[in-house]
C-alpha positions in Angstrom: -22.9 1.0 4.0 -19.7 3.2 5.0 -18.6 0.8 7.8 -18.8 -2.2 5.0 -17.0 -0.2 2.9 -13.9 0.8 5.2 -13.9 -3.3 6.4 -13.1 -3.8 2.4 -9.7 -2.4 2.6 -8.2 -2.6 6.3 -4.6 -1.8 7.0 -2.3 -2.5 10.4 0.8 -1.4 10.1 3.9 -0.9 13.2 7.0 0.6 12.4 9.4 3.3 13.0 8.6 7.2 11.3 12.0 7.6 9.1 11.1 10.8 7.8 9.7 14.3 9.1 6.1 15.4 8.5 5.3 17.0 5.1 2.0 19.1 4.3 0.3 17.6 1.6 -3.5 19.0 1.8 -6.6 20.6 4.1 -10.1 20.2 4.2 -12.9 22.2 6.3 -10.0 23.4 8.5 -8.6 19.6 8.9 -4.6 19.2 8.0 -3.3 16.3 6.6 0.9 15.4 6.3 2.8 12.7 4.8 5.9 10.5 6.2 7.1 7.5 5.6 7.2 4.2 8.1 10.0 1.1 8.1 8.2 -2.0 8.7 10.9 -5.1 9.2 10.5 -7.9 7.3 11.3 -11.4 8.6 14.5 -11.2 6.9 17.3 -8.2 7.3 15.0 -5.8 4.8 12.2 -3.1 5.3 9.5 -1.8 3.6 9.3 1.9 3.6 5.5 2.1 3.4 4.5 6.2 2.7 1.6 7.7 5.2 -1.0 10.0 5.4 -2.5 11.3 8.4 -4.3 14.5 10.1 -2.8 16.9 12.3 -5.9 15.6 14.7 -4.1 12.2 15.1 -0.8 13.7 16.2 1.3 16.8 16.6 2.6 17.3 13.3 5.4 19.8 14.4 7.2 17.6 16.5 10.0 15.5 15.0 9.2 11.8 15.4 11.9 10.3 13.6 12.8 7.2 15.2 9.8 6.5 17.3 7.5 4.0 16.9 3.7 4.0 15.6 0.9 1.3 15.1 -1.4 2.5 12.4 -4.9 1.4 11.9 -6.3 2.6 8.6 -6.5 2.0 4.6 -4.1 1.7 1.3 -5.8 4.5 -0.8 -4.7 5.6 -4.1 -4.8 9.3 -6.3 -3.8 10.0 -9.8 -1.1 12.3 -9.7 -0.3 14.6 -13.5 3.1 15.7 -14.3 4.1 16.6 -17.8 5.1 13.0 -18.3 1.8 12.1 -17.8 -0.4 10.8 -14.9 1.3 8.3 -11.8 -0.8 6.5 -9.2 0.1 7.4 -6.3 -0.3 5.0 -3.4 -0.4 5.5 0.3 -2.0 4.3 3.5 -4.5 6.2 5.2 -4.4 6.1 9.0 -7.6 6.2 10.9 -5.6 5.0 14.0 -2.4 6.2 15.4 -0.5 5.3 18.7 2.9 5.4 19.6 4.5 2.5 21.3 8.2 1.7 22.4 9.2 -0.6 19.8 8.2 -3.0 16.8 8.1 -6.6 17.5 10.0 -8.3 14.2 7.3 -10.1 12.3 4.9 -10.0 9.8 2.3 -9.2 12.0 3.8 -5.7 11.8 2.5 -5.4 7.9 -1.2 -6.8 7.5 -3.6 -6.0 4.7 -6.8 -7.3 3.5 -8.7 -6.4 0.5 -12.2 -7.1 -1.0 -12.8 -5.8 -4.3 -12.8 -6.2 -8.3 -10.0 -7.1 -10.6 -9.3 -4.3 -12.6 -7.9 -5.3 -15.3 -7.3 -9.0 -16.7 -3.9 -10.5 -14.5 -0.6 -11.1 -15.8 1.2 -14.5 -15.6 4.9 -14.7 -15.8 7.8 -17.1 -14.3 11.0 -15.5 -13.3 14.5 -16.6 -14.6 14.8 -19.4 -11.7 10.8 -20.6 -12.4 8.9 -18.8 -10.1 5.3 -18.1 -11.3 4.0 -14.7 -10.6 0.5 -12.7 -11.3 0.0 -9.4 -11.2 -3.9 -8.2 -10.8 -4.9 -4.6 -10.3 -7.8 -4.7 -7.7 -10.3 -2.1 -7.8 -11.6 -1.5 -3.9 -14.7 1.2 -3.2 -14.9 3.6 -0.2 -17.3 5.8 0.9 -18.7 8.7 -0.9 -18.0 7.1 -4.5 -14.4 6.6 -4.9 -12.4 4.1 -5.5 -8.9 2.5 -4.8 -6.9 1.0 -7.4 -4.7 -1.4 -5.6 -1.5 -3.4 -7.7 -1.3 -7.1 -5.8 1.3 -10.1 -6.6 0.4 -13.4 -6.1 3.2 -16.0 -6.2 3.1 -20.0 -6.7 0.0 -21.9 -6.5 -1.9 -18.6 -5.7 -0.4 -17.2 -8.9 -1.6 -19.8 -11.2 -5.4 -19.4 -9.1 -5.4 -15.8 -9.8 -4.7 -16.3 -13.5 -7.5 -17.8 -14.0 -9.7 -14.1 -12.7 -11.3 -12.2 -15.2 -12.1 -8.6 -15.2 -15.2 -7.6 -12.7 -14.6 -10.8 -10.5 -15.2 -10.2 -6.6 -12.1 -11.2 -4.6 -10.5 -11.4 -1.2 -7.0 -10.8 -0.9 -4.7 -10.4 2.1 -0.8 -10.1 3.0 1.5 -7.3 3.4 2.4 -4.0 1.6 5.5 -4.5 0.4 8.2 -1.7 -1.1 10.4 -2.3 -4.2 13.0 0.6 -5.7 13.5 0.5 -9.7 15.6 2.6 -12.0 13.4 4.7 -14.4 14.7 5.1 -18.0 13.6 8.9 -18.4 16.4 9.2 -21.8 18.8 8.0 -23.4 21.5 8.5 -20.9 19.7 9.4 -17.3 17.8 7.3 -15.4 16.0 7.7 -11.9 15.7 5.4 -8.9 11.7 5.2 -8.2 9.8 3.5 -5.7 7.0 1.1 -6.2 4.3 -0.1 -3.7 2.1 -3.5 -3.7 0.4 -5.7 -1.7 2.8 -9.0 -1.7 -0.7 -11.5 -1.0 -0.7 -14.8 1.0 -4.1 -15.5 0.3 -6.7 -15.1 -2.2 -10.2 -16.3 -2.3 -12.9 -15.6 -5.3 -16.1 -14.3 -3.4 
C-alpha cells in the first residue's frame, strides 16, 4: 500500500540550489533542511521551487549555491499558524538527490504527476484577454494517514473539463510546479511580496 501511495504524487525536479541549507526539523536522530531550487522554464523565467531534504541525502554544511541537483521525491504540504492565522505551506520532498554539472533547458527539468481527490468544488474564470482558467484543490494520501493538499491550474480546454469535477472525484493530473510572487495587503498602507506554489497541469484525466 505504501509504494502505491508514494506513485500517487511523484516529483522530478533539476535545477540549480539558489539558497544555503536551513534547519527546519529532526526525527529519531534524522535532520531535515530546507533550500530553494531554479528550474528554467522554456522561456527567460524560473520557478524557484522550495525543498526539503535529510542530512542523509547530502552534506548539509557545505554551501552548494550554484550547483546543480536532480531530485526524485514528492510535493507535500503542512499547515503552518501565525497570529494571522494558519498558511499551507508547500514543498517538495526529495527521496532522491544527485548532483550533476548542469540543467538541460526544458520542461523535462519540472515534472509532476498526481492522483488524488478534488478538494473542494473548482473555480472557473477567464482572464482580461479570454483565457479560461480552473483552480481545483487536490487532496493526495501518503503513507501513515496523511494527506497532501495540492493547489492545481488547468488552462483552456482542460479548464473547461475540470470545471465540470465535483468534490470527492478521483483524478489524474500532471505538469510542472510552477512559482508565482504576489503582493500581500497586510493594512491599510503596507503590503508584502509573497510567494505562491502550484502545479501548472498539462493533462488531466477523471479516474
Amino acid at each position: 500500500m505504501e509504494n502505491k501511495l508514494i506513485g500517487s504524487n511523484q516529483v522530478n525536479i533539476t535545477g540549480e540550489i539558489v539558497s544555503e541549507f536551513s534547519y527546519h526539523h529532526s526525527i529519531y536522530g534524522e535532520g531535515f533542511y530546507t533550500t530553494d531550487v531554479t528550474s528554467p522554464r522554456l522561456s527567460d523565467k524560473y520557478d524557484s521551487i522550495p525543498v526539503m531534504v535529510s542530512d542523509r541525502l547530502l552534506d548539509v554544511n557545505t554551501d552548494c549555491r550554484g550547483m546543480f541537483v536532480t531530485i526524485e521525491g514528492q510535493f507535500r504540504s503542512y499547515n503552518l499558524y501565525k497570529e494571522d492565522g494558519n498558511h499551507t505551506v508547500l514543498y517538495v520532498f526529495a527521496r532522491e538527490l544527485e548532483f550533476v554539472k548542469d540543467a538541460e533547458y526544458s520542461t523535462r527539468n519540472n515534472q509532476i504527476l498526481l492522483d488524488g481527490c478534488v478538494y473542494k468544488e473548482p473555480v472557473y474564470r477567464k482572464t482580461p484577454l479570454g483565457r479560461e482558467i480552473a483552480d481545483i484543490l487536490l487532496a493526495v494520501n501518503r503513507p501513515y494517514g496523511k494527506t497532501d493538499y495540492i493547489p492545481c491550474i488547468c488552462w483552456g480546454r482542460n479548464a473547461r473539463y475540470a470545471n465540470h469535477f465535483k468534490v470527492g472525484d478521483r483524478c489524474t493530473m500532471s505538469g510542472r510546479i510552477q512559482s508565482r510572487t504576489y503582493m500581500k495587503k497586510i493594512s491599510d498602507t503596507e503590503y508584502e511580496e509573497r510567494t505562491a506554489y502550484e502545479v501548472s497541469c498539462h493533462k488531466v484525466e477523471l479516474v
